[in-house]
C-alpha distance (Angstrom), angle and dihedral (degrees) to the residues before:
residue distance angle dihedral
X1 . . .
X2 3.80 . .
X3 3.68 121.0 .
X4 3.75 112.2 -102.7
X5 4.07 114.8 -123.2
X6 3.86 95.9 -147.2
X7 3.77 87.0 51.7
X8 3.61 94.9 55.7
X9 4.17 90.1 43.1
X10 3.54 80.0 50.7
X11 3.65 92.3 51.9
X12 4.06 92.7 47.2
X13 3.99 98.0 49.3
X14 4.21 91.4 46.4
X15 3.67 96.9 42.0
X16 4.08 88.0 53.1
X17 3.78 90.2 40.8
X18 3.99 85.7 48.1
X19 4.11 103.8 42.3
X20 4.02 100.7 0.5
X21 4.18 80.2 -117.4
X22 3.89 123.3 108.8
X23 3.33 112.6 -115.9
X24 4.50 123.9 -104.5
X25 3.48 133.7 -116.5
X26 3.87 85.6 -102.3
X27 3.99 89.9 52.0
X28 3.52 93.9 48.1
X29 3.96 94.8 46.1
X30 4.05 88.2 47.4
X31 3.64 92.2 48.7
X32 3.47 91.2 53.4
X33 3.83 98.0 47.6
X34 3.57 98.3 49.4
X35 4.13 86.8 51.2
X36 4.31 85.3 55.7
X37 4.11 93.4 40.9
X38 3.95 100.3 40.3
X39 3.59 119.3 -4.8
X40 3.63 123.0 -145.4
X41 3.92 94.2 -121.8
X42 4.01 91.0 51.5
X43 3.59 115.2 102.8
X44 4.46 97.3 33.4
X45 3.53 122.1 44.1
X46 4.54 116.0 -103.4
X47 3.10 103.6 -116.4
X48 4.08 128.0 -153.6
X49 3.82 83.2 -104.8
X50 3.93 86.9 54.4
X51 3.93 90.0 57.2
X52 4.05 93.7 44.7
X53 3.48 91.8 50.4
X54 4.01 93.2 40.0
X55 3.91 92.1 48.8
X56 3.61 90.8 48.4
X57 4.04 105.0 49.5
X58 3.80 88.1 51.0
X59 3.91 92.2 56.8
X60 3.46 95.3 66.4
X61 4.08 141.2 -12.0
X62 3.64 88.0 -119.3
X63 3.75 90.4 51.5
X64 4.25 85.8 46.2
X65 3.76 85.6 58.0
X66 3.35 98.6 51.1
X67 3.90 89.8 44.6
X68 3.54 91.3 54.1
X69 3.90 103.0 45.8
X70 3.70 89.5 46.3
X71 3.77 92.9 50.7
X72 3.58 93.0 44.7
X73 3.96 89.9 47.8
X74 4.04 90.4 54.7
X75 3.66 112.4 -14.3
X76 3.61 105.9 61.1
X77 3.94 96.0 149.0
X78 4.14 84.6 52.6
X79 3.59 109.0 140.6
X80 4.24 88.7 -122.9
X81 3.80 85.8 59.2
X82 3.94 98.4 53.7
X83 4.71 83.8 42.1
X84 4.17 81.6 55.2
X85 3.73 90.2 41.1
X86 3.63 95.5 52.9
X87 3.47 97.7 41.2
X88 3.98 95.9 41.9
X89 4.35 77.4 55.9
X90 3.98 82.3 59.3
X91 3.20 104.5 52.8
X92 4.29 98.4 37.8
X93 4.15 72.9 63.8
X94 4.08 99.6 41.4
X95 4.06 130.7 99.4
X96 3.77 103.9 -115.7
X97 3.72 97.4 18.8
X98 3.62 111.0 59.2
X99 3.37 88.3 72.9
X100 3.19 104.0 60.4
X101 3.41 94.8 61.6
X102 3.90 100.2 39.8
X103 4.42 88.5 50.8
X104 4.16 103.6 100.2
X105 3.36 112.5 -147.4
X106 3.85 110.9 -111.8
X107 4.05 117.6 -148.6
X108 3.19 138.7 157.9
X109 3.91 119.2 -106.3
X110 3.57 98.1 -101.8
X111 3.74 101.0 43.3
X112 4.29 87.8 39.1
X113 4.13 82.7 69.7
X114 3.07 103.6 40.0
X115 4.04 82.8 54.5
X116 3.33 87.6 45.5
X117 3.90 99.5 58.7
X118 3.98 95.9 38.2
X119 3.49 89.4 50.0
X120 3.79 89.3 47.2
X121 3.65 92.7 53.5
X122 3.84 96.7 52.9
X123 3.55 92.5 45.7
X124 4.33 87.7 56.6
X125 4.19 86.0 41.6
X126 3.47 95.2 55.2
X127 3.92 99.9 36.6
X128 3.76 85.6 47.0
X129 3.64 89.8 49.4
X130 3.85 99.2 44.3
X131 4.41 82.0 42.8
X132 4.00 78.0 62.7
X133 3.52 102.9 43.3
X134 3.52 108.9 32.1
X135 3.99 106.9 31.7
X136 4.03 97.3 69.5
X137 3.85 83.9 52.4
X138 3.97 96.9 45.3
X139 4.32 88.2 47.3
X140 3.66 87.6 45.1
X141 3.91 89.9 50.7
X142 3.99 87.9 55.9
X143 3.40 100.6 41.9
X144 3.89 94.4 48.4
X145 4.27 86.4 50.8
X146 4.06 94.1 48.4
């Protein structure tokens, strides 16, 4: 089978979102397999919500971020969740990548909570924004399939 193209765009905008690193050959390749052997979407049915949120984190890496906090928030069996999942399983196991995730970040006290509270309120912007953006969509999603 041929690789698919929007997989491996796929593959590019998550593993930048994921580890701020484009992804290898071997990433790539692994990404693809594990779409041809055991899809993500096997084993729940997508859902319409699915494809919203889908077509919107591959717009933009803003949009991904949004996506994924949402999701995360109240969607955790979202079908972008279980793609970051699998790929974030790839690259814990991939030359050049694993190490990005296993390297702490060392800081000193001082500068460690001050990190601590920025990064705190950007996490409670976005989820508040991606509450506002994508929750009338995702209630609008169950109510049309009931």
């Amino acid at each position: 089978m041929a690789p698919q193209p929007n997989l491996n765009r796929e593959c590019k905008l998550f593993s930048e979102y994921l580890i701020d690193l484009g992804p290898s050959d071997y990433v790539l390749r692994k990404y693809q397999e594990a779409h041809r052997l055991r899809p993500p979407s096997a084993g729940r049915p997508v859902q319409r919500f699915d494809h919203i949120l889908m077509r919107l984190a591959l717009r933009h890496a803003f949009m991904l971020r949004l996506a994924d906090t949402y999701s995360g928030l109240f969607y955790k069996e979202a079908l972008l969740r279980r793609k970051l999942v699998l790929l974030l399983a790839i690259l814990e196991c991939s030359p050049g990548a694993f190490d990005r995730l296993d390297r702490p970040e060392v800081h000193a006290q001082p500068t460690l909570y001050r990190l601590l509270v920025i990064k705190g309120f950007a996490l409670s912007a976005t989820a508040l924004l991606a509450v506002l953006l994508l929750a009338p969509i995702h209630v609008a999603c169950k109510i049309s399939r009931q």
